[in-house]
C-alpha positions as CSV (number, residue, x, y, z in Angstrom):
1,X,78.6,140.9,-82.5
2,X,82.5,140.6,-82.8
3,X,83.9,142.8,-84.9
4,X,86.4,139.9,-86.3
5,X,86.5,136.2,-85.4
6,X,88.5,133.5,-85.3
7,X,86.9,131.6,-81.7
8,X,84.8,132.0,-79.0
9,X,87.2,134.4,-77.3
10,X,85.8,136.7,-80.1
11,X,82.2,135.5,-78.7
12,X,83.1,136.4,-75.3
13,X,85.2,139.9,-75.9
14,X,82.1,141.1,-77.7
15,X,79.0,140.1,-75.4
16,X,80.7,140.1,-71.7
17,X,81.5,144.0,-71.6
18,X,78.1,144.7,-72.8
19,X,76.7,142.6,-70.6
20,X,79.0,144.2,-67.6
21,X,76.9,147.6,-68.4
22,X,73.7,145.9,-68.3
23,X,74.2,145.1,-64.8
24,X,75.7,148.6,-63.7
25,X,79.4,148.3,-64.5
26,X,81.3,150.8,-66.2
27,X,83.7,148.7,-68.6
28,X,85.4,149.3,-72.4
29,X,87.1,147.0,-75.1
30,X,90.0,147.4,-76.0
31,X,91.7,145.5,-79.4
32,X,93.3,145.9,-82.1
33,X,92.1,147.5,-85.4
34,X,92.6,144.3,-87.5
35,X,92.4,144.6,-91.3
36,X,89.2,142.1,-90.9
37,X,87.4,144.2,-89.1
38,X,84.8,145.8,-91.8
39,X,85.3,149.6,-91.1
40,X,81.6,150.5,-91.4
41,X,81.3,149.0,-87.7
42,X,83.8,152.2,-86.8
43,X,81.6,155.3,-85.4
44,X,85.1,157.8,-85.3
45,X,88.7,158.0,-85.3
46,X,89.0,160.0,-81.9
47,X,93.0,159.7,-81.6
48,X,95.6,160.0,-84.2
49,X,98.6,160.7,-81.9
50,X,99.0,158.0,-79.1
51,X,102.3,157.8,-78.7
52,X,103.8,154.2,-77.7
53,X,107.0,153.8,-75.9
54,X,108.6,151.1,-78.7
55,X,112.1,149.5,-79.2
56,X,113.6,152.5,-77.6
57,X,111.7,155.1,-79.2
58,X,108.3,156.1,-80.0
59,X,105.4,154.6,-82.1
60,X,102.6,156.8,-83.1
61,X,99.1,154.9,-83.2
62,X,95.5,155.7,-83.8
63,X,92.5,154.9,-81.7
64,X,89.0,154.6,-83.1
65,X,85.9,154.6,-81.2
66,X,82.7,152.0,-81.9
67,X,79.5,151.0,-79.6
68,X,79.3,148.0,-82.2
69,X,79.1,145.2,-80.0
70,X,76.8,147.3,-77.4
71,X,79.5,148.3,-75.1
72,X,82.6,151.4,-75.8
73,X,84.9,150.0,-77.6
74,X,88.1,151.3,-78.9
75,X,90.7,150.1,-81.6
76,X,94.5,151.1,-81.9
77,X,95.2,151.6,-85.5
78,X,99.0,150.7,-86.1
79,X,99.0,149.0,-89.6
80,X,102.4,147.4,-89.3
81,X,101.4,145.4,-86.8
82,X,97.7,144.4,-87.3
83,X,96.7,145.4,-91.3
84,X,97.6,141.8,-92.6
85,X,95.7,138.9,-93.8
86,X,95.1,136.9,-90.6
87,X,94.6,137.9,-87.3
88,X,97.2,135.1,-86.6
89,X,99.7,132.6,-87.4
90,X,103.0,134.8,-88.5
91,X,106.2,134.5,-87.2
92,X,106.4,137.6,-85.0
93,X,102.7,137.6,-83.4
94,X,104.8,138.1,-80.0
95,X,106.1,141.0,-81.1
96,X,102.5,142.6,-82.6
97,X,100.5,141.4,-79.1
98,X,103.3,142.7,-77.2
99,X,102.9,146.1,-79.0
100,X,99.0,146.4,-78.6
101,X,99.5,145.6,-75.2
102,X,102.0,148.3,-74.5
103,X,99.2,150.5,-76.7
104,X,96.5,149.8,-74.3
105,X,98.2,150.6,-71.6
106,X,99.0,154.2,-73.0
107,X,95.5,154.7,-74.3
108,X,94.1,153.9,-70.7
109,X,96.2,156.9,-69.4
110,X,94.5,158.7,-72.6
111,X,90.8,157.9,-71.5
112,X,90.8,159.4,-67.9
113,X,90.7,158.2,-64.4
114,X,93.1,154.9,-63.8
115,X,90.8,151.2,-64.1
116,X,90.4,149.0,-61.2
117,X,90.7,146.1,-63.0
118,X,92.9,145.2,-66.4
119,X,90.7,142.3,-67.9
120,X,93.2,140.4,-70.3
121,X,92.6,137.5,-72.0
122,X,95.1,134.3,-73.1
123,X,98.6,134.4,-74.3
124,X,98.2,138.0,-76.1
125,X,97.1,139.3,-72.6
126,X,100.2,138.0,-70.7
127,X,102.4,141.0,-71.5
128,X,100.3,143.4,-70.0
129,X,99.8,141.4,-67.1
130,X,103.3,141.4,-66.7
131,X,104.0,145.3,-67.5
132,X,101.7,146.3,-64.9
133,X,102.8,144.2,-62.3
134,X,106.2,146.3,-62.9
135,X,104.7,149.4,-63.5
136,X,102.4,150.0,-60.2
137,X,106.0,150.1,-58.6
138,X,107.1,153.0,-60.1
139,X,103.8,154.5,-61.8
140,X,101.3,156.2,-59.4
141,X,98.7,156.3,-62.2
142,X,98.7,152.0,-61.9
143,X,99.4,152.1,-58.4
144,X,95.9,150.7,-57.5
145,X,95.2,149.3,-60.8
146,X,94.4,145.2,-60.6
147,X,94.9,142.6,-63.4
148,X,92.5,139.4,-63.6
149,X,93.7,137.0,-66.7
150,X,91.3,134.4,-67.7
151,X,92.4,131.3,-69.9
152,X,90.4,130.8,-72.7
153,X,92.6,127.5,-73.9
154,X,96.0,126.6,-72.1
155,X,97.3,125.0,-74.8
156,X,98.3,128.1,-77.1
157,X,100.8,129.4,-75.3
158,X,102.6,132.1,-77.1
159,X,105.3,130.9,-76.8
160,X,108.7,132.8,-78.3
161,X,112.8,133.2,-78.8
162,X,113.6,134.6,-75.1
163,X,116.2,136.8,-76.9
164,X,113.5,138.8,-77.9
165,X,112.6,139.8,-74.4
166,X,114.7,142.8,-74.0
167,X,113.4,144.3,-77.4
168,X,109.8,143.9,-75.7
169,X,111.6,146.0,-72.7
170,X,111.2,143.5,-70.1
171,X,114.2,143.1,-67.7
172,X,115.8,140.5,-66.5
173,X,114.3,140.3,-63.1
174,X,110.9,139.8,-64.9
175,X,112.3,137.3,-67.6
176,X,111.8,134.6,-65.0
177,X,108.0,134.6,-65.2
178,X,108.4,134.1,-69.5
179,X,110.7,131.4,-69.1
180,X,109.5,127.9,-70.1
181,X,111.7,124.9,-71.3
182,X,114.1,127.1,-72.4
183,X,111.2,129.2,-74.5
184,X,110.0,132.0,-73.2
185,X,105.7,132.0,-72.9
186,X,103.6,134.5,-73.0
187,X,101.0,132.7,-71.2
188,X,103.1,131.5,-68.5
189,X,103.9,135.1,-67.9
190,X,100.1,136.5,-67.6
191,X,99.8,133.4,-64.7
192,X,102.8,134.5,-62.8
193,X,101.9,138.2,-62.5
194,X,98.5,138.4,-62.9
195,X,96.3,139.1,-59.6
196,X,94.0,136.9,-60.1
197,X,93.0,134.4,-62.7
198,X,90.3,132.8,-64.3
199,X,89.1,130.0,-67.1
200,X,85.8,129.5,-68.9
201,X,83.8,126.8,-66.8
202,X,84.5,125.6,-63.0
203,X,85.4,121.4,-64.5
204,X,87.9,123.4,-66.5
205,X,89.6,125.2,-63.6
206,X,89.9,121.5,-61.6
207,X,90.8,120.2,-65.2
208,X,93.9,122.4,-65.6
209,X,95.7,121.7,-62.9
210,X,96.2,117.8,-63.8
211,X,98.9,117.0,-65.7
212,X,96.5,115.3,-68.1
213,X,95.2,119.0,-69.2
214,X,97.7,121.6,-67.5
215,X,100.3,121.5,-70.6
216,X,103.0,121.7,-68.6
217,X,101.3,124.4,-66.5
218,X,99.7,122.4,-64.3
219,X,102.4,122.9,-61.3
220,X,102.0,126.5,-61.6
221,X,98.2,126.3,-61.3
222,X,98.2,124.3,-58.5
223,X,100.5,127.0,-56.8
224,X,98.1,129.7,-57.9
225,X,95.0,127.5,-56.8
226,X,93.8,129.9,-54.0
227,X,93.7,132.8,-57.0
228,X,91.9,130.2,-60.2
229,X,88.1,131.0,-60.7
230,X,86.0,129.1,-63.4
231,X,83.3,130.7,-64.2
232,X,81.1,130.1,-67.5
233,X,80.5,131.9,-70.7
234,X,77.3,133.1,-71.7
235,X,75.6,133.2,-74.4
236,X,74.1,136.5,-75.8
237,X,70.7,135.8,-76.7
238,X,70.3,139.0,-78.4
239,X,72.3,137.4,-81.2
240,X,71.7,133.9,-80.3
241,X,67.8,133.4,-79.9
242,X,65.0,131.6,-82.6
243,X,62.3,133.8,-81.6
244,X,64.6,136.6,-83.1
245,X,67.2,135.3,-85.0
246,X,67.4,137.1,-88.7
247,X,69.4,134.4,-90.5
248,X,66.5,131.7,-90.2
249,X,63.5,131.6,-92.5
250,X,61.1,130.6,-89.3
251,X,61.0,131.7,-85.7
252,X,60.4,129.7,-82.7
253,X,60.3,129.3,-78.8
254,X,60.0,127.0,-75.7
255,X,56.0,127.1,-76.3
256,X,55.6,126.7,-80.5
257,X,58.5,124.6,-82.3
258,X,56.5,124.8,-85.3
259,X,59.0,127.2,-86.4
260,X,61.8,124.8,-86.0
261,X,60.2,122.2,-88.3
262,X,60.4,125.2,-91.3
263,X,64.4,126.0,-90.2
264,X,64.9,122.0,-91.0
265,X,63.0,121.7,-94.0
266,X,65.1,125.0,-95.1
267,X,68.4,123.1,-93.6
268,X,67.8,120.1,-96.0
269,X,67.1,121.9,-99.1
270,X,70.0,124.4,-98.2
271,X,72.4,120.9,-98.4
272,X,70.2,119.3,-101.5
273,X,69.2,116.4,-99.3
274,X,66.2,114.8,-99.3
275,X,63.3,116.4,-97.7
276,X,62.6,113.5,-95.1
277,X,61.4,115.5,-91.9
278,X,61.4,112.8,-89.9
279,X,64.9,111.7,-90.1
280,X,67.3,113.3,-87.6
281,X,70.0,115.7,-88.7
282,X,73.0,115.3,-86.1
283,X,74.9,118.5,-86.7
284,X,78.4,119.7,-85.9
285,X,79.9,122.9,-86.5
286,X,83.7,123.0,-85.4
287,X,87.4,123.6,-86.6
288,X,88.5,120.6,-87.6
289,X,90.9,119.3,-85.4
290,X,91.4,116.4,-82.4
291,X,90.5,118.4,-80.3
292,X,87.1,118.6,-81.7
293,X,87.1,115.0,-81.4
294,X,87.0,114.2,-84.8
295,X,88.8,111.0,-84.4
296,X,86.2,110.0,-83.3
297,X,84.0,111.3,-85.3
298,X,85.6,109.4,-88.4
299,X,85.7,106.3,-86.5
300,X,81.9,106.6,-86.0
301,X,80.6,107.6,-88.7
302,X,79.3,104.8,-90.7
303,X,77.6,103.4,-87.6
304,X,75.6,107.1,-87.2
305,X,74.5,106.8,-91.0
306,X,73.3,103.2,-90.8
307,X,71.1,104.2,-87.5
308,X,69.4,106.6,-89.9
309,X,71.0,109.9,-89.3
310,X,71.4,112.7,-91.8
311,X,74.9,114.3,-91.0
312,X,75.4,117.9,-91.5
313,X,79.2,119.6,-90.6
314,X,80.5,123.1,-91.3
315,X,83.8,123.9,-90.2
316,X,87.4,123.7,-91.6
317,X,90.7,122.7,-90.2
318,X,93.4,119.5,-90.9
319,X,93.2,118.6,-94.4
320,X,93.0,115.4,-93.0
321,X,89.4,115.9,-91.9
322,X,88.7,118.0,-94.2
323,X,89.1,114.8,-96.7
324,X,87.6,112.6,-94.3
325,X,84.3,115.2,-94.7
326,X,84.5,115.2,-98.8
327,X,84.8,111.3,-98.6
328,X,82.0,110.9,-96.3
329,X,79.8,112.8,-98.7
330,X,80.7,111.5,-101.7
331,X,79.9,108.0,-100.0
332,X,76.7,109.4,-99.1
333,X,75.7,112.4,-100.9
334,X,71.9,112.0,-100.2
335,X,72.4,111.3,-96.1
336,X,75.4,113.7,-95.3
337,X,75.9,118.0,-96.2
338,X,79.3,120.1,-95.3
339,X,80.2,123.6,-96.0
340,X,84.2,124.2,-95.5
341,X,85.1,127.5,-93.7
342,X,83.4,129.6,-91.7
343,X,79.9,130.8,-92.9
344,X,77.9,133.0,-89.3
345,X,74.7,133.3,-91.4
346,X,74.9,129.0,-91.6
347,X,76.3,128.3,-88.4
348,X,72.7,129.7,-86.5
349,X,70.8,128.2,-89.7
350,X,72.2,124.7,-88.9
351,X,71.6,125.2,-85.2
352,X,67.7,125.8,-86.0
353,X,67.3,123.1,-88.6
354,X,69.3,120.2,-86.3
355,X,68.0,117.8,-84.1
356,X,70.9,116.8,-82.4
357,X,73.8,118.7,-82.1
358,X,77.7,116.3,-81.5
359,X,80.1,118.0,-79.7
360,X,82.8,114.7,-78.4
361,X,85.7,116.9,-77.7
362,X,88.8,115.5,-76.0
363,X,88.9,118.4,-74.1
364,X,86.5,121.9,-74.0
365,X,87.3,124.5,-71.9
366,X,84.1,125.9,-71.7
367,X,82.3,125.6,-76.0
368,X,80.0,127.9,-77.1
369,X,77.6,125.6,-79.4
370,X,76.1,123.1,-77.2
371,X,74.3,126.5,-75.0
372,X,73.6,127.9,-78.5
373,X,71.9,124.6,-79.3
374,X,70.0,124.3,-75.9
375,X,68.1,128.0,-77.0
376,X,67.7,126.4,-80.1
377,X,65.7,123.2,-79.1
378,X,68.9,120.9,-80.8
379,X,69.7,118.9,-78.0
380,X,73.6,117.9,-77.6
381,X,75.6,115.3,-77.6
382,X,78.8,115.8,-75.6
383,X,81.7,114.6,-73.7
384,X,81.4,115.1,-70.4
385,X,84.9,117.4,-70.0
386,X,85.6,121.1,-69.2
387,X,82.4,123.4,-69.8
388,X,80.6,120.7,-71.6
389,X,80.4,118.9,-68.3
390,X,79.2,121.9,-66.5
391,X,76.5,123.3,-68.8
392,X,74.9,119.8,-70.4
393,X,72.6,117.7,-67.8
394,X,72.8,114.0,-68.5
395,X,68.5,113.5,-69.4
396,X,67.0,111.0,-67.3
397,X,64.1,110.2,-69.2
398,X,62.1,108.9,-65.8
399,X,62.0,111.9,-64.1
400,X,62.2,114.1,-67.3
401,X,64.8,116.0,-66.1
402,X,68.1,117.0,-68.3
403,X,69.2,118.6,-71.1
404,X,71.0,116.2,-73.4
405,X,73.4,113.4,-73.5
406,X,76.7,113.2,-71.8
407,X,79.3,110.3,-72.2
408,X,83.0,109.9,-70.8
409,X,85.2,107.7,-72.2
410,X,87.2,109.4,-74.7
411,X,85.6,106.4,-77.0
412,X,84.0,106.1,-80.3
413,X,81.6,103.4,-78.5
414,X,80.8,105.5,-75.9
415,X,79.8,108.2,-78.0
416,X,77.4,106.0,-79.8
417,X,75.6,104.5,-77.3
418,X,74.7,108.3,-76.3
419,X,73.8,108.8,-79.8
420,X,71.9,105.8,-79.7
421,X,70.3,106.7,-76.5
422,X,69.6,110.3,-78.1
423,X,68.1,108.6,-81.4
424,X,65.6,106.0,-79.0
425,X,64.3,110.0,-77.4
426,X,63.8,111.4,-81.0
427,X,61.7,108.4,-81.9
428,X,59.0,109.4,-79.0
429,X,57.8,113.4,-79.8
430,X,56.4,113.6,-76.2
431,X,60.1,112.5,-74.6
432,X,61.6,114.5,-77.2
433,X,59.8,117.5,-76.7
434,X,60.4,117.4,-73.0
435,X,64.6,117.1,-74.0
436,X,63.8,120.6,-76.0
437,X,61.6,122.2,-73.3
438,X,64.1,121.9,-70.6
439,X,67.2,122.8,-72.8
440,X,65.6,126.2,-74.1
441,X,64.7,126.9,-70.7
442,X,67.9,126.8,-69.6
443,X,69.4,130.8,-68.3
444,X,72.7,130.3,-69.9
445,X,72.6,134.5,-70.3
446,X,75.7,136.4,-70.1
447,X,73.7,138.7,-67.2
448,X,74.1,135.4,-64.8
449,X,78.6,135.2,-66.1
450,X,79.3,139.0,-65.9
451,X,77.3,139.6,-62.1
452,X,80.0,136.4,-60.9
453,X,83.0,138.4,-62.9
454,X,81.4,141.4,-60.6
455,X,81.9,139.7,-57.7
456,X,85.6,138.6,-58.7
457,X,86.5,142.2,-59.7
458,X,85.4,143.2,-56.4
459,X,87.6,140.6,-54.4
460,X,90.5,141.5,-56.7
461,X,90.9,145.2,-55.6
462,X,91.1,144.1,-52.4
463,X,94.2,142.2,-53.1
């Protein structure tokens, strides 16, 4: 369970640790006490005097203790910095990432014996990546301490005003590994100093170092090739599982769907379409945005209704897709359901009542939903880039083997014909079943991501 969310890093900060202790490790969370974060998942405040070295003076913080998401976890309380309305988006994030960074680092001197391994994650994480490459030269209590930096997404980059640099402390010998195009980049800085790094899927780590996906990185991760890892999420199927799953009116597993034909009878009524169980819902939950591949999403969309799809999308983003989603329902207000924003409760309730599940995205580092529809019997739809690739098996309907429906072209056509190719499956229950069967068999468990971050933890200290 993350206690606040605004991605899958949120996904993967709250099941990996606990998933770490399942197989033997001893590991904590550290984040910041955001103002989202509904204070009934807190346990204790345990410290309400960690003093942070700030601006050339000190910053007294608070630390609370939870076991929310299954695994210690601890939250630095500093209201100035993290008691707004978003967990991002305002002018001086640099500034309030760089700070809970600098917090961390104090608190892990608070909690006891020095880590082995600093686990930091995207543009936020790149200042402590950077601090304690600096600090083990002077601070015995680092000395032995490790950093591993794993890129969620490459293309947020924290980017900042470089005059700001010396207010975050950092001197001009380490400026260098911020500086970007003339901005300085707080993701640039966690790949320069970090021991080791790694991204969310093994296609993603090749995918990175092109200049097609590398954002103007890709030079840098060629260079630091020897020390890239890609190694996929997980899913947590404590959360994520049909045969469990509070939100849905029906459970279900790999050996009796019947409970799946309930969640979609539920899904229908939920969006006030008609109650035709033997039309396919294709589903998509996303932000709306080109990433997603909602161009071509709009560009297709008339062609999915007229195969005799209902269409079913909850998600918010661009206004422009936001509009395109209205129009498409007010065109067809008995064949196509959205919800705008961001609804958890719905998001596992669509994934349980959907047949097929589109995710076209233009590029995917690793995705969550397509593995949350494999457990769920909604076979996917995908392009075949970053994680997608690595975690969806093209179905060959003559040996029965694979797990959805993978297409490559960055093309509306393309897509179709796999959506086509999905909808011929649906119309034979014995091929389809076999589709479900192998998808919800599939171990996508956090156990098999955290024991190959066990191993790379390992090699790191050996650096």
């Amino acid at each position: 369970m993350p206690f606040a969310k605004t991605g899958g890093l949120a996904d993967v900060a709250g099941a990996l640790p606990k998933a770490l202790i399942e197989v033997g490790q001893d590991a904590v969370l550290l984040l910041p006490l955001f103002e989202q974060i509904k204070r009934e998942h807190l346990r204790e405040k345990i410290i309400d005097n960690l003093d942070v070295g700030w601006r050339g003076g000190q910053y007294r913080a608070g630390v609370f203790y939870s076991e929310a998401p299954g695994a210690p976890s601890f939250l630095i309380d500093a209201p100035e910095f993290f008691a707004r309305n978003s967990i991002y988006g305002f002018r001086d994030d640099h500034l309030r990432f760089a700070f809970f960074c600098r917090a961390s680092l104090a608190l892990l001197r608070r909690l006891g014996a020095p880590p082995d391994v600093v686990h930091v994650n995207d543009w936020p994480g790149g200042f402590a990546s950077a601090e304690l490459a600096q600090r083990r030269r002077y601070d015995p209590f680092y000395s032995r301490t490790r950093t591993l930096f794993s890129i969620h997404n490459l293309a947020y980059q924290g980017a900042f005003d470089p005059g700001d640099l010396w207010i975050l402390g950092f001197s001009f010998e380490e400026r260098d590994a911020f500086m970007m195009d003339g901005a300085a980049s707080a993701l640039k800085a966690g790949l320069m100093t970090a021991d080791a790094l790694s991204t969310v899927s093994p296609r993603y780590a090749q995918e990175i170092q092109t200049h097609e996906h590398g954002h103007g990185l890709d030079w840098l991760l060629r260079m630091r090739g020897d020390r890239l890892v890609g190694i996929t999420n997980g899913v947590d199927y404590d959360v994520w599982n049909p045969a469990t799953d509070p939100h849905l009116p029906a459970h279900y597993d790999a050996d009796n769907l019947e409970g799946k034909r309930a969640c979609k009878l539920a899904l229908l009524r939920e969006f006030m379409l008609p109650e035709e169980l033997g039309r396919p819902i294709i589903a998509n939950i996303s932000r709306l945005t080109s990433q997603k591949g909602y161009d071509l999403i709009k560009e297709a969309a008339g062609a999915m209704l007229d195969a005799g799809a209902f269409f079913v999308a909850l998600g918010s983003g661009a206004s422009e897709y936001e509009d395109f989603l209205q129009g498409l329902r007010d065109y067809a207000p008995r064949r196509v359901g959205i919800y705008k924003g961001f609804n958890e409760p719905l998001a596992h309730r669509i994934e349980a009542g959907a047949d097929i599940f589109l995710m076209p995205s233009l590029f995917e580092p690793c995705g969550l939903n397509q593995m949350y529809s494999l457990r769920y019997g909604t076979v996917p739809v995908v392009r075949a880039t970053g994680g997608l690739d690595d975690t969806v098996e093209d179905f060959d309907r003559v040996r029965g083997t694979g797990t959805g429906f993978k297409f490559g072209p960055y093309r509306a056509g393309a897509m179709l014909d796999k959506i086509y190719e999905a909808l011929y499956c649906y119309a034979e229950p014995d091929v389809w079943a076999r589709l479900q069967s192998n998808g919800m068999r599939a171990d996508n468990s956090w156990q098999v991501a955290a024991r190959k971050y066990v191993q790379l933890y390992s090699a790191v200290t050996e650096l």
